[in-house]
Structure formats: structure tokens, C-alpha cells
C-alpha positions as CSV (number, residue, x, y, z in Angstrom):
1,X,39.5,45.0,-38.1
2,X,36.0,44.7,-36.1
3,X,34.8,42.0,-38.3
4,X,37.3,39.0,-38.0
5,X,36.5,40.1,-33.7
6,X,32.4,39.9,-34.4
7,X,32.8,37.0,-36.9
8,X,35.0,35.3,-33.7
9,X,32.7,35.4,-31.1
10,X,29.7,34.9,-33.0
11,X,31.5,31.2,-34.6
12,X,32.0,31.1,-30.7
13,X,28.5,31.8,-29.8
14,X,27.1,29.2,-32.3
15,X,29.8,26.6,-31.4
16,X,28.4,26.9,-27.8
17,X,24.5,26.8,-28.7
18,X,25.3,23.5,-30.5
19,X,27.3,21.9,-28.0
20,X,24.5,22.1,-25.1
21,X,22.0,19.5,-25.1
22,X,18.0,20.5,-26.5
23,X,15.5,20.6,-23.8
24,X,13.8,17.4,-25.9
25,X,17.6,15.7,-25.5
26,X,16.6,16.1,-21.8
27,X,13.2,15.1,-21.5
28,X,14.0,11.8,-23.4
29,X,16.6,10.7,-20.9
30,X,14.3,11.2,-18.1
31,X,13.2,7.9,-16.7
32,X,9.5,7.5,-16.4
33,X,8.5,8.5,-12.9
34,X,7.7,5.0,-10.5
35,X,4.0,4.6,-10.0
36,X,2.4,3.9,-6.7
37,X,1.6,0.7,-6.6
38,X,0.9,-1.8,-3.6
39,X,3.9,-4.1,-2.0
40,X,3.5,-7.7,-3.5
41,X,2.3,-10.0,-0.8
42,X,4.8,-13.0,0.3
43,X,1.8,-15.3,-0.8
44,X,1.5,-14.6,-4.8
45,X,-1.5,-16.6,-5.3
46,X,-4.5,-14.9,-7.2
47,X,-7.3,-15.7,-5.1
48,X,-5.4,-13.7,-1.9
49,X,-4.4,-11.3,-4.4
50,X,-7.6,-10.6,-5.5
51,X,-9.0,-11.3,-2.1
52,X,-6.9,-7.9,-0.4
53,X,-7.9,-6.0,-3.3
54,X,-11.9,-6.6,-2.6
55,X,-11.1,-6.0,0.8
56,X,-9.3,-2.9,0.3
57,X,-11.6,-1.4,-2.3
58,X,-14.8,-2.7,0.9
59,X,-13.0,-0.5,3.6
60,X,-12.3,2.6,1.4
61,X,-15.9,2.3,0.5
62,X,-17.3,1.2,4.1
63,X,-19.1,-1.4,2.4
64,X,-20.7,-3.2,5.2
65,X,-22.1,-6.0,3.2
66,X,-19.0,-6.8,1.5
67,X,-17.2,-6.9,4.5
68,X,-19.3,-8.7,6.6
69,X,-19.4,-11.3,3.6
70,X,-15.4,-11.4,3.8
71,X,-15.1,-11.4,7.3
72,X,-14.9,-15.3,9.6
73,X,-17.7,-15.2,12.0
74,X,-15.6,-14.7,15.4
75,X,-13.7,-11.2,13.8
76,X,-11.9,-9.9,16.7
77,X,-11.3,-6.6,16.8
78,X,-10.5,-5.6,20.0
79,X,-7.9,-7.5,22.6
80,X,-8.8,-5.5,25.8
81,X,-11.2,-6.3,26.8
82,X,-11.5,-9.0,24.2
83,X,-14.8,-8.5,21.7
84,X,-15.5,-10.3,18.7
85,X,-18.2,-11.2,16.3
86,X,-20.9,-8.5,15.4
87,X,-20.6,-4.8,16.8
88,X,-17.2,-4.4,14.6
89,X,-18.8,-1.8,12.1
90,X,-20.6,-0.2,15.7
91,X,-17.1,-0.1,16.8
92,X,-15.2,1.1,14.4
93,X,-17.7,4.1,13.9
94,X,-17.6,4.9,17.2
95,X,-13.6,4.9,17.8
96,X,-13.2,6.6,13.9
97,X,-11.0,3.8,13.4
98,X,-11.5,3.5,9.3
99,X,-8.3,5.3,8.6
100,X,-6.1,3.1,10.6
101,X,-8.0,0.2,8.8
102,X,-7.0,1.4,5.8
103,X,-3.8,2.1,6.8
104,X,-3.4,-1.0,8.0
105,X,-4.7,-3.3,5.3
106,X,-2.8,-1.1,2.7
107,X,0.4,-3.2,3.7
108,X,2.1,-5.6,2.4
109,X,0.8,-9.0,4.1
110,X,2.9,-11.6,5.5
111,X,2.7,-15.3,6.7
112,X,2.7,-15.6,10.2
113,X,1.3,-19.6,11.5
114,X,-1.8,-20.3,9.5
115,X,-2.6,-16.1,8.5
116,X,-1.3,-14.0,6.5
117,X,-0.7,-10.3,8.4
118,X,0.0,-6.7,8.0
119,X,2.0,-4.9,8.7
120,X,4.9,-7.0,8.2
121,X,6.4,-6.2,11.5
122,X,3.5,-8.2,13.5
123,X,5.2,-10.9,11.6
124,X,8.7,-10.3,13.0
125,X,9.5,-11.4,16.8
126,X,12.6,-9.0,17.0
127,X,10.4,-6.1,16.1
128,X,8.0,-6.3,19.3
129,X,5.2,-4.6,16.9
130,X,2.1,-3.5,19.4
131,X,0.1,-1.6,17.2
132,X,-2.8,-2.3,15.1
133,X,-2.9,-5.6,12.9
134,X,-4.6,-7.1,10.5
135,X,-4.8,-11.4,9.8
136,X,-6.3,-13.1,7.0
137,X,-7.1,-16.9,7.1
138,X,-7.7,-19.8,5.3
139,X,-11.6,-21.0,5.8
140,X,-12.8,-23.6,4.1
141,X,-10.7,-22.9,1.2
142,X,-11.7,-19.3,1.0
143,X,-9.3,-16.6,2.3
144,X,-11.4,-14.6,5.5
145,X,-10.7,-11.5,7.5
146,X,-10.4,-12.8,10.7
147,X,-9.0,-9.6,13.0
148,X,-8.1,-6.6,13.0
149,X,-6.9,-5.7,16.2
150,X,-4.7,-3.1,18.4
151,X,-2.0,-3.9,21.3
């Protein structure tokens, strides 16, 4: 009399074990996890893509040469009171302002008149954006950092 029970629940027990998906089911239905990668800038072109990413990789590395080498000869970097031109490395040193730099040049850039800027809501007039922002220009055909500025 036990055995039709034990034979029961264990057909019971095996029909359940084989109705539940493996662990390897699982895992291959996982999507792969999205990678960190930088927002496209609005303007595609290589030599600005490839310009950001030297300047990027220059400020995580405070490479002085390479940025003075990217940088337009009037770089403003402070609007009050207005300063420009060399003392920008002095500067930023002084006010330990490299983090907002890279903070701020890790954005996505945008057009906004003849630069392209970061963050993108410098760009927009509804925003009223006051905080620190970046502009790249055209110079001679060569893309420049031309400011990098607060207010």
C-alpha cells in the first residue's frame, strides 16, 4: 500500500525538478550588462571625436603640455573677474578645480554658435545653466579648447 503513495510523490517530485528552469537556462537569457561608455557628441566627426578623447585622457592625466598644446591662446577660465591666457594650470591648482574639469568635459558636447559645449544644458536657453562650462572651437581648422569657465 506505501509504495503506489512513495512511487506518487516521488513521479511528483521528478515531474517538478524537470519542469523548473537550469540555473544555465537562466544565465543564457540574461542580457549582457550595458557598458559605460561616453554620450555621442551632436557633431560625429572624427577629428572632434578624437579631439575630446585626447583632451579627456590630458586632464585625467594633468598633462600640461598636451593641454597647453590643445588649448586657443586667450583660454578663459574665469568670468569674475575675467582672466584668460596663461595662469589656468596656476589656477586650477590653486581652487582644486581638476575634478569639476573632468566632470565637466566628460559630457556629452553640444553646438552652441561657432563651439561646441558641455554640459548640454549651457546649450539650452530654457535651462538658465550657471555652472561650470566647457567650449571647444574651430581654429584654423583644428578643434581648440577655448574655456572652461564658472557662472
Amino acid at each position: 500500500m506505501k509504495t503506489p503513495i512513495v512511487c506518487s510523490l516521488l513521479s511528483i517530485l521528478a515531474l517538478s525538478f524537470t519542469a523548473c528552469p537550469t540555473t544555465k537556462q537562466k544565465n543564457s537569457e540574461k542580457k549582457p550588462a550595458a557598458t559605460a561608455e561616453a554620450a555621442p557628441e551632436e557633431d560625429a566627426s572624427v577629428d572632434f571625436q578624437a579631439f575630446v578623447g585626447r583632451l579627456r585622457k590630458a586632464v585625467r592625466a594633468h598633462d600640461f603640455n598636451m593641454l597647453a598644446s590643445m588649448m586657443t591662446e586667450d583660454f578663459g577660465y574665469r568670468l569674475e573677474p575675467e582672466a584668460s591666457g596663461p595662469g589656468v594650470f596656476k589656477y586650477w591648482d590653486e581652487n582644486n578645480l581638476w575634478l569639476e574639469l573632468d566632470g565637466i568635459i566628460s559630457e556629452r558636447f553640444v553646438p552652441k554658435g561657432n563651439y561646441m559645449v558641455a554640459p548640454p544644458q549651457f546649450a539650452d536657453p530654457s535651462a538658465e545653466y550657471s555652472g561650470y562650462r566647457a567650449g571647444i572651437r574651430r581654429v584654423n581648422g583644428s578643434w581648440k579648447f577655448a574655456y572652461c569657465v564658472n557662472g
